[in-house]
C-alpha positions in Angstrom: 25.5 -210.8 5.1 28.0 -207.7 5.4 26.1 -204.3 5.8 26.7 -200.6 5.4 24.6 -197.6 5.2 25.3 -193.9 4.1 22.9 -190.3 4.3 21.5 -188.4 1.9 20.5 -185.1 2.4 17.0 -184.4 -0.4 16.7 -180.9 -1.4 13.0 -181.1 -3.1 9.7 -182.7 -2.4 10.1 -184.9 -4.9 13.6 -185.9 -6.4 15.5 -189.1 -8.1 19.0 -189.0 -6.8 21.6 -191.0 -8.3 23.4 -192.7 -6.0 25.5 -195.5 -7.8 28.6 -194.3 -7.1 27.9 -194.0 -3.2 26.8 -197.9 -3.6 29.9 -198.8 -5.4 31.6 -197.2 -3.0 29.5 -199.2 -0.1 30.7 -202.4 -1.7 34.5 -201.6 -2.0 34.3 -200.9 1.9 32.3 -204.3 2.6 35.2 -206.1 0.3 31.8 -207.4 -1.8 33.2 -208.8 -5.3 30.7 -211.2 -7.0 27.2 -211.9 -6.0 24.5 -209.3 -5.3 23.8 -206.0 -3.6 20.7 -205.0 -1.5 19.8 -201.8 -1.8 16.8 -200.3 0.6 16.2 -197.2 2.0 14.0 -197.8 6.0 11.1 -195.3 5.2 7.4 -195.1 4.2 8.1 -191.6 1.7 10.8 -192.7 -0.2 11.7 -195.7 -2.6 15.1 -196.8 -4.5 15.0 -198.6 -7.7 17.2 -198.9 -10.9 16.4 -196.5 -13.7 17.7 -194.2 -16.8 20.5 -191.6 -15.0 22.1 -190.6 -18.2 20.0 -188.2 -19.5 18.8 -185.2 -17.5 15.3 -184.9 -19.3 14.3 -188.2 -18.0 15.1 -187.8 -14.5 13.0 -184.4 -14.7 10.7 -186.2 -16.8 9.9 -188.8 -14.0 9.7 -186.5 -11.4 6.8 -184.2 -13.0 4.9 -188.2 -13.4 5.9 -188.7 -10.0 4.1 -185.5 -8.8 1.0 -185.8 -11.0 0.8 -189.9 -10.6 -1.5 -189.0 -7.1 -4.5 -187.2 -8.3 -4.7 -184.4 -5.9 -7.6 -185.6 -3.6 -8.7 -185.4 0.4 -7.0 -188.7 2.5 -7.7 -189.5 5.7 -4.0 -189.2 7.1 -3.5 -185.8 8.5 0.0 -184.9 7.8 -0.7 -184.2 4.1 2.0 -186.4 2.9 -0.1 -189.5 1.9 1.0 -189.7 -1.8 4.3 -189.9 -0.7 3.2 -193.3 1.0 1.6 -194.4 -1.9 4.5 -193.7 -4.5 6.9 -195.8 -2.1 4.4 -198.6 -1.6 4.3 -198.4 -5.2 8.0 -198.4 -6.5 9.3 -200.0 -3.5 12.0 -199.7 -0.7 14.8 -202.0 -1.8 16.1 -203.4 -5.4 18.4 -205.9 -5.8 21.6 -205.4 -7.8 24.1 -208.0 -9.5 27.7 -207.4 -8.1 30.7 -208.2 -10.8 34.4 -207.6 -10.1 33.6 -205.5 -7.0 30.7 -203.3 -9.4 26.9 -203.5 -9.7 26.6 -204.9 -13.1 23.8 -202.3 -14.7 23.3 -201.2 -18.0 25.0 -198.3 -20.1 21.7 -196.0 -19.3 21.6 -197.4 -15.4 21.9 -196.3 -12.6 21.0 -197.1 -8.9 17.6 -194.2 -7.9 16.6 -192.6 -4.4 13.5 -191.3 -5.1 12.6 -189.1 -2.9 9.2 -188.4 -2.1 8.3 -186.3 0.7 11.4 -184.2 0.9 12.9 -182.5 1.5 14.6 -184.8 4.1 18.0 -186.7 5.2 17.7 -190.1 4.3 19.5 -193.3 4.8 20.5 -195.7 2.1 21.4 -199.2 3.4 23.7 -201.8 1.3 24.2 -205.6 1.8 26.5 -207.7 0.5 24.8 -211.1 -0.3 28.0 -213.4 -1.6 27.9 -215.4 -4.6 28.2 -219.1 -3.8 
């Protein structure tokens, strides 16, 4: 299985960042043409998922829910950022994407999501290549 990785660099404490083109751009450098695409991200405060990037009121949209999905209460883990942990646990670190003619094969609305929650940070974004067949 053929890897890659790239950085992003989060500006707010809690953002969804389209990043299909940087995965499309993963799988043209991996010569990746039919199969499927890994997409994961190696921390505990952010997630990466598939979702709406078309339209600008969703993405804010999610983000308020994102912020107000923790009720605000006291945790035992010091560093104040134990929603964040939660939200990842909760959405996840990795989605899977079909791969067609060298492009993840999403919807008209989709698009491959960072979300990040505990920014802001740099972040890594890793891509595997799993090949059809």
């Amino acid at each position: 299985m053929a890897a890659t990785e790239f950085q992003v660099r989060t500006k707010k404490k809690i953002a969804r960042i389209d990043v299909t083109k940087q995965v499309e751009k993963a799988a043209r450098e991996l010569g990746a043409k039919s199969g499927a695409l890994l997409v994961s991200v190696p921390h505990t405060t952010a997630a990466v998922t598939v979702g709406e990037t078309w339209d600008e009121d969703v993405v804010t949209d999610v983000e308020r829910a994102l912020a107000a999905w923790v009720p605000d209460v006291r945790f035992d883990h010091g560093e104040g950022n134990s929603p964040a942990h939660f939200l990842s646990e909760a959405i996840g670190i990795s989605c899977v994407v079909p791969l067609e003619e060298g492009k993840p094969l999403l919807g008209r609305w989709q698009g491959i999501v960072l979300i990040e929650l505990d920014g802001p940070r740099e972040r890594t974004v890793r891509v595997h290549a799993i090949a059809a067949g």
